[in-house]
C-alpha positions in Angstrom: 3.9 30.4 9.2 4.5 27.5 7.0 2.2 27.7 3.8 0.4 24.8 1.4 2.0 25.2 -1.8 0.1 26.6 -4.5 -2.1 25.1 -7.7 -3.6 22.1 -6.2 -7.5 21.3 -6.2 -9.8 20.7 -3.6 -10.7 16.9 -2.3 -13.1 15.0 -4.0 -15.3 13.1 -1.1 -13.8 9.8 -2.9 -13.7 9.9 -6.6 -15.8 7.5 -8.4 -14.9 3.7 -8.9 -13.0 3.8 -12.4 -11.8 1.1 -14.3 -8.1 0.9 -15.3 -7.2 4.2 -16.5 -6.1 4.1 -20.7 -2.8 5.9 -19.7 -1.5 3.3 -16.7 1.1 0.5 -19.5 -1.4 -2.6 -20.1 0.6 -5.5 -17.3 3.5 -6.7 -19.0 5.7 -9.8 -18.4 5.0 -13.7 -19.3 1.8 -13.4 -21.8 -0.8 -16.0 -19.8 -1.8 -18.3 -21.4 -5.7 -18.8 -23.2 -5.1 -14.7 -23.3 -8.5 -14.2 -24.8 -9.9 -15.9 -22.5 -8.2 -14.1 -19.5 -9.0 -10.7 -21.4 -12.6 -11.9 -21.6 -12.2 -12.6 -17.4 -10.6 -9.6 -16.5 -13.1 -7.4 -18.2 -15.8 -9.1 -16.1 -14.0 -9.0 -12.8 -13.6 -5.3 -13.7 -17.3 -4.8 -14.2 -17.8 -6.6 -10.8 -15.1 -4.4 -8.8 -16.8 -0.9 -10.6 -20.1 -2.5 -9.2 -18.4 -3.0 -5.8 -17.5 0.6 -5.6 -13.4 -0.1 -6.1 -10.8 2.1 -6.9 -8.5 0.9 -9.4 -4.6 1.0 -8.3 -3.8 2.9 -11.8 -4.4 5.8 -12.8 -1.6 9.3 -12.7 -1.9 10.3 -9.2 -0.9 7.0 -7.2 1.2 6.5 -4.2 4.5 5.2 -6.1 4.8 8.3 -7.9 5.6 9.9 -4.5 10.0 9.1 -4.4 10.4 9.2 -8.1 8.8 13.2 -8.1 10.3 13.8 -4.8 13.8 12.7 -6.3 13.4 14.9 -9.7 12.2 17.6 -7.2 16.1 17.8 -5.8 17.7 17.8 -9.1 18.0 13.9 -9.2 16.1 12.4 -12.0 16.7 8.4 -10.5 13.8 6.7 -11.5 12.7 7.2 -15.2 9.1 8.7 -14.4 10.3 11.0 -11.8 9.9 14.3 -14.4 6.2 13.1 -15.0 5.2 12.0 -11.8 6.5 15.5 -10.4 4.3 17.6 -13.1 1.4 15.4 -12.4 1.9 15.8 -8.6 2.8 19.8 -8.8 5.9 19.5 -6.9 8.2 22.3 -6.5 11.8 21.9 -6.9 14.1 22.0 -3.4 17.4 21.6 -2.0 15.5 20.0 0.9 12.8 17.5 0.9 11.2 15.8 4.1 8.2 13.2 3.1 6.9 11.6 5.9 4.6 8.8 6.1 2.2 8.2 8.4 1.1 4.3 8.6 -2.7 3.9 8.1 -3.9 7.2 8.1 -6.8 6.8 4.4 -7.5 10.1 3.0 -11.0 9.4 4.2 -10.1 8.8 7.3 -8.7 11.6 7.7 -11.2 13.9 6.4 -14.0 12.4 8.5 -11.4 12.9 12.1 -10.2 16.1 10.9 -11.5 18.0 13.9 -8.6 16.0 15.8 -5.7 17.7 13.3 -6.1 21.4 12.7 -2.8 21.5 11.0 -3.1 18.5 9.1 -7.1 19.8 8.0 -5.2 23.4 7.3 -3.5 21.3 4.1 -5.8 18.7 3.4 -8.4 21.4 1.8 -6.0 22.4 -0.9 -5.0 18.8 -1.9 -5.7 15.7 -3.9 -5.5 12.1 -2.7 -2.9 9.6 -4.2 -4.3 6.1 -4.7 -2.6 3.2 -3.3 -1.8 -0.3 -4.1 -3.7 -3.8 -4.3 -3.7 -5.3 -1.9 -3.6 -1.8 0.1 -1.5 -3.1 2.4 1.7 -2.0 4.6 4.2 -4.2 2.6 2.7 -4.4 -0.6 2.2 -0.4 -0.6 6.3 0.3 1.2 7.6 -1.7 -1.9 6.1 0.4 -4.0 6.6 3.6 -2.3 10.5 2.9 -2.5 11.3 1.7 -5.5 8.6 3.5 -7.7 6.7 0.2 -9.2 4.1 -1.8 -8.8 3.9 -5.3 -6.7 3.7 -7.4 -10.0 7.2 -6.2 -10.2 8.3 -6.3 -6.7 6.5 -9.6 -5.5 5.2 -7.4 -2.2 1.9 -9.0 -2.8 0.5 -8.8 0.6 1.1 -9.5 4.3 1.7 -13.0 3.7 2.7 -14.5 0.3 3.9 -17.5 -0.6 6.9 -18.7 -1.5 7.2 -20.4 -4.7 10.4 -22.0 -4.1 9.5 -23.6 -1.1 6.0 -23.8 -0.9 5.6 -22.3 2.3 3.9 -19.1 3.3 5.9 -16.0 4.1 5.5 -12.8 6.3 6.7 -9.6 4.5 6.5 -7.5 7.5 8.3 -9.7 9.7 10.3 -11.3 6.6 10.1 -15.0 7.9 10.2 -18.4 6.0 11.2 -16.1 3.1 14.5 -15.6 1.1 16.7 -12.6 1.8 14.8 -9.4 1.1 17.3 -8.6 -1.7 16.7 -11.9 -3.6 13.1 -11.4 -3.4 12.3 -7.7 -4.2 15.0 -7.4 -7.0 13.5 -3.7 -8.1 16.3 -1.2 -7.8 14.6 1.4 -4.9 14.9 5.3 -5.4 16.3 6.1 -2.3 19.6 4.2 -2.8 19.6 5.6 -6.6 19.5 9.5 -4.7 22.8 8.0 -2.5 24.2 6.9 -5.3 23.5 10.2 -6.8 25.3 12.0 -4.0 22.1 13.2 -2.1 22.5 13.1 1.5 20.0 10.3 2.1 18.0 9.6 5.4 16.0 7.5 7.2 14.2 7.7 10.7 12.5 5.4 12.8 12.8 2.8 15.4 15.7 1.0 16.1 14.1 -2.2 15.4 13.3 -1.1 11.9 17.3 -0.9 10.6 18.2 -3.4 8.7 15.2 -5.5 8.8 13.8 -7.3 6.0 11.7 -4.8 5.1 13.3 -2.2 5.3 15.7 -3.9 3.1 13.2 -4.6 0.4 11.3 -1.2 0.2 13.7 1.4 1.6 17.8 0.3 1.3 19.9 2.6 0.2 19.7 5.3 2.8 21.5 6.1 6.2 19.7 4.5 8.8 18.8 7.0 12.2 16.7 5.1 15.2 14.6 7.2 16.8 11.6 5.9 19.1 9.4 8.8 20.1 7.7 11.5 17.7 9.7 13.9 19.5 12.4 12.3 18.9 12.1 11.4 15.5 11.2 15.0 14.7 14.8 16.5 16.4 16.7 13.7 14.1 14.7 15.1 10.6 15.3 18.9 12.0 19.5 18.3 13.1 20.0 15.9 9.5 18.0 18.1 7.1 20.6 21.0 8.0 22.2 20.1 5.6 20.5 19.6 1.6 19.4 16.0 1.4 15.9 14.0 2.2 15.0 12.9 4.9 11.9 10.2 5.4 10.0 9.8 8.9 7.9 6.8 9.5 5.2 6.9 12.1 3.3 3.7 13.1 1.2 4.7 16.0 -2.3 5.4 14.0 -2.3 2.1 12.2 -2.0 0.4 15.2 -4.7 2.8 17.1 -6.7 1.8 14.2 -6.2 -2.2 14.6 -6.7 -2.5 17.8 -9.3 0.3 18.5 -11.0 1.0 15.6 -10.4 4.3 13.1 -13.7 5.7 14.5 -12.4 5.3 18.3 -11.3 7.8 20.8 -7.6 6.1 20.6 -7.4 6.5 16.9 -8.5 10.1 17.6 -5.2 10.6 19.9 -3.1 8.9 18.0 -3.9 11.5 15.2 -3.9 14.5 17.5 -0.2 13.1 18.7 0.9 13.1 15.1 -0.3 16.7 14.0 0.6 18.6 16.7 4.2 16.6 15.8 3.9 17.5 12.3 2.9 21.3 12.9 6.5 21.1 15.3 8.4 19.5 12.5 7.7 22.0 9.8 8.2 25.2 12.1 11.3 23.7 13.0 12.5 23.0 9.4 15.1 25.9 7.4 13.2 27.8 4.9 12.3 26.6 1.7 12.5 22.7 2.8 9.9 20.7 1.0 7.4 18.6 3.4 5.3 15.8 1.5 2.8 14.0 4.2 1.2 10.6 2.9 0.6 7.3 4.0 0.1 3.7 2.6 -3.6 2.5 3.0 -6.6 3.6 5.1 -8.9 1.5 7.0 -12.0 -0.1 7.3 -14.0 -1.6 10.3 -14.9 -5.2 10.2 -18.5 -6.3 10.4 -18.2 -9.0 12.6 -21.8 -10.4 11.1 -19.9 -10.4 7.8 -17.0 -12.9 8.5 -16.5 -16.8 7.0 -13.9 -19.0 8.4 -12.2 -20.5 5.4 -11.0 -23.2 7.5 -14.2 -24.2 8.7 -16.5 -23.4 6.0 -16.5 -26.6 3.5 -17.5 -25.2 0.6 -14.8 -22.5 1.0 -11.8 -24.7 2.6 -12.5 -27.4 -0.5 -9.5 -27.2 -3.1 -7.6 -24.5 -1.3 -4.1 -26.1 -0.4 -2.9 -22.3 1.5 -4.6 -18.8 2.4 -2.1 -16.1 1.9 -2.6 -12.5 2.2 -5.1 -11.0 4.8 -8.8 -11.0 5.9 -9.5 -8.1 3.4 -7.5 -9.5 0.1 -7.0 -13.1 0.2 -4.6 -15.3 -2.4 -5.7 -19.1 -2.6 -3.5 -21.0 -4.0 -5.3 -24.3 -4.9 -4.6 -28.1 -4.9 -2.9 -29.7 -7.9 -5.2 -30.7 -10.8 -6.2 -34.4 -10.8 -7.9 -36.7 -13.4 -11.4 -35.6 -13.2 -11.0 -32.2 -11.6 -8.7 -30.3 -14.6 -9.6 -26.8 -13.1 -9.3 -26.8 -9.3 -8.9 -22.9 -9.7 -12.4 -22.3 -11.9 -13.9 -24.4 -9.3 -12.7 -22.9 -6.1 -13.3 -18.7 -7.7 -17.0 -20.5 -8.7 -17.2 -21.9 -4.7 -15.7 -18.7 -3.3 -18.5 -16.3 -5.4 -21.6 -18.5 -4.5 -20.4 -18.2 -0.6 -19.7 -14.7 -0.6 -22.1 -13.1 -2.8 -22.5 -9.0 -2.9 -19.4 -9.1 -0.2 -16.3 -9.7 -2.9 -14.9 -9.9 -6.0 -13.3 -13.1 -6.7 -10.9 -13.6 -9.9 -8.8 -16.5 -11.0 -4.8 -15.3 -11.5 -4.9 -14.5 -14.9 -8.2 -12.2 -15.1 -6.6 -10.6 -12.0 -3.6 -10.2 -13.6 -4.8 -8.9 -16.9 -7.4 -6.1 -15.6 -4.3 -4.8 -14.2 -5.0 -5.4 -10.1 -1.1 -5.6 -9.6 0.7 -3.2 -12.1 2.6 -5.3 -15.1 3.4 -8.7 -13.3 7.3 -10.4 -14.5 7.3 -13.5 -15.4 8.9 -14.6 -12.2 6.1 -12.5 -9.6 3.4 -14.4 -11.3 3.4 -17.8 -9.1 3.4 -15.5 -6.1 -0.5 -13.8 -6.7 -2.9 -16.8 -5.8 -4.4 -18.8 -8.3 -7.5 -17.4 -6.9 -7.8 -13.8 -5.6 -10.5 -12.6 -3.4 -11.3 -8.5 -2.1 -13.7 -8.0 0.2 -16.5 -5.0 -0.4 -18.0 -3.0 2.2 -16.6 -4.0 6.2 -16.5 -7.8 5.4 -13.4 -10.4 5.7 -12.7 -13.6 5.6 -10.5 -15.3 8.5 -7.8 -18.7 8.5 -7.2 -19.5 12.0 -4.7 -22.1 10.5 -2.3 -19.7 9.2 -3.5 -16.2 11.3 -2.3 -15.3 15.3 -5.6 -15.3 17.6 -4.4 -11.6 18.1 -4.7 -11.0 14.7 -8.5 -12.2 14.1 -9.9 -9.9 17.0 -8.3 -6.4 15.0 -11.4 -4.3 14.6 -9.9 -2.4 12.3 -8.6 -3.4 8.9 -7.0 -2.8 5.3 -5.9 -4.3 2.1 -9.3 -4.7 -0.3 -9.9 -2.0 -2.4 -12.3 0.5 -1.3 -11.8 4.2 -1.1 -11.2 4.3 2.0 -8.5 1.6 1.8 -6.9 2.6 -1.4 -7.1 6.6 -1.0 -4.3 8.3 0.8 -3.6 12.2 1.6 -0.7 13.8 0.0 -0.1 16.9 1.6 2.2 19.1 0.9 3.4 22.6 2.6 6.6 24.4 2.7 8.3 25.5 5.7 
């Protein structure tokens, strides 16, 4: 029988709102300008997001630390904090290492379905959560994951972004009306530092997935292998991992049980049950000794359907606001040129956007956002790309832009990207086959 490996602590239920931990590097890159000012802003956005009940994407035990320990793990010290990040995450050393990712599946969520994963709840009461990204979103968090930094770095700033060479907004997940995804992310990613290394390097998943943008941007650098089913995916890890290397598995069929159904549904129950009985397969399948890391890159919330504005339609929200990037749950305004008379469209619009929503987000102009630290240090060239207003939705409520979101897209019940717990938390469990 495979077995947890030892010295980790129990789960906290969600650990307490915190606000940016003294030991996460203060944001670096192109000082903003009026920095008193934005330090001043920040501090009070902070206070706001503490009284929203938010986790802060700092801190030692977060999701990018994940590659960078798993690297140092098989003798391949790529990424300069892989040593720490490998302590802090009490990760044996290997010859093999498999790290799956399951898309979706919060800590929290997790916890709370448990009864639907025996094997997966067999780990999950000797572990820790990792904390993910802002916005806690697929792209943002997969940039991150791969290359071992944050999204002020790697300009994953959400599911949409916009593009400030062009003006127009930009799908990371389906890389359209953007550059080429090696132009934009520009961070140097861990897995193609382990094949340079001369670890046997591996990636599974579908077919559609190779090559595409981003897949490019978060995870180039290892041999490609399309697999479509579980099963399937599961024989390619067990017949490549013969052999010393890593070897990641993605799995996408419990985020998308979770958008359509709900995480509290009977689908999203399946969908879990599908992927820990083909997790419990994987490991008993795996030679001895071979390292299995289990995570994921957000959780998920359920909208409120009484708690949605149209920023299109609503006026007083729609007033200023030139585009709406990002999602429902974490929103990037970028505002309308200043004009004689109205010097501070962006002041206006956060002011607008707080009066509207209330209790139901915390809104922050770039630079407060940028200072408290909401996007890891921020280059110089990143900055244009986080909205000149930034909005994250508390407790189940969104906001919606028909003008730049599919009809499919505004009826998902379930969602992701703000930063609550159970958005931002994500399991990391680890056993040993």
């Amino acid at each position: 029988m495979p077995a947890p490996v030892p010295g980790t602590v129990p789960a906290p239920a969600a650990p307490a709102p915190a606000a940016p931990d003294p030991a996460v590097p203060a944001p670096s890159g192109n000082p903003a300008p009026g920095a008193d000012g934005a330090r001043a802003a920040a501090a009070a956005a902070e206070a706001e997001a503490v009284r929203a009940g938010f986790l802060h994407p700092g801190g030692e035990r977060r999701l990018g630390r994940v590659l960078p320990a798993l690297a140092d793990a098989l003798g391949a010290p790529v990424h300069p904090d892989g040593g720490a990040a490998r302590a802090v995450l009490g990760l044996p050393t290997a010859e093999r290492v498999c790290v799956v990712l399951v898309d979706g599946l919060g800590h929290l969520n997790l916890a709370e379905r448990s009864g639907h994963a025996p094997f997966l709840r067999s780990l999950l009461a000797g572990s820790e959560p990792l904390v993910s990204t802002v916005p806690s979103t697929t792209a943002t968090a997969m940039g991150t994951f791969g290359t071992g930094e944050g999204p002020g770095r790697t300009a994953m700033l959400g599911y949409t972004v916009r593009d400030p060479g062009t003006g127009r907004l930009g799908n990371l997940v389906s890389w359209t009306d953007l550059p080429g995804p090696h132009a934009w992310q520009t961070v140097p990613g861990v897995l193609a530092g382990l094949a340079a290394a001369g670890v046997t390097t591996t990636s599974v998943g579908p077919a559609r997935f190779a090559g595409s943008g981003l897949t490019e941007a978060a995870l180039r650098g290892a041999e490609f292998v399309a697999a479509e089913g579980l099963d399937a995916r599961v024989d390619a890890v067990a017949r490549v991992l013969r052999r010393p290397g890593l070897a990641y598995l993605y799995w996408g069929e419990v985020d998308k049980a979770g958008h359509h159904h709900g995480w509290g549904s009977a689908a999203w129950g399946a969908a879990l049950e599908e992927v820990d009985a083909g997790l419990r397969a994987l490991v008993r399948r795996l030679p001895a000794g071979t390292l299995v890391v289990v995570t994921a890159d957000h959780g998920m919330v359920d909208v409120d359907r009484a708690l949605r504005w149209d920023a299109a339609a609503d006026p007083r929200l729609a007033e200023g606001v030139e585009l709406v990037a990002g999602e429902p749950r974490f929103l990037h305004l970028h505002t309308t040129p200043a004009a004689p008379g109205r010097p501070d469209v962006a002041g206006a619009v956060a002011a607008r956007w707080r009066d509207v929503l209330g209790e139901h987000a915390v809104v922050a102009e770039r630079d407060a956002a940028v200072e408290a630290g909401w996007f890891g240090p921020v280059d110089a060239a990143v900055r244009p790309v986080v909205g000149d207003v930034v909005v994250a939705m508390a407790g189940r409520a969104t906001v919606v832009d028909p003008a730049t979101q599919s009809e499919a897209s505004l009826e998902l019940v379930g969602v992701h990207g703000s930063r609550t717990p159970a958005e931002m938390l994500v399991p990391l469990l680890v056993v040993q086959a």
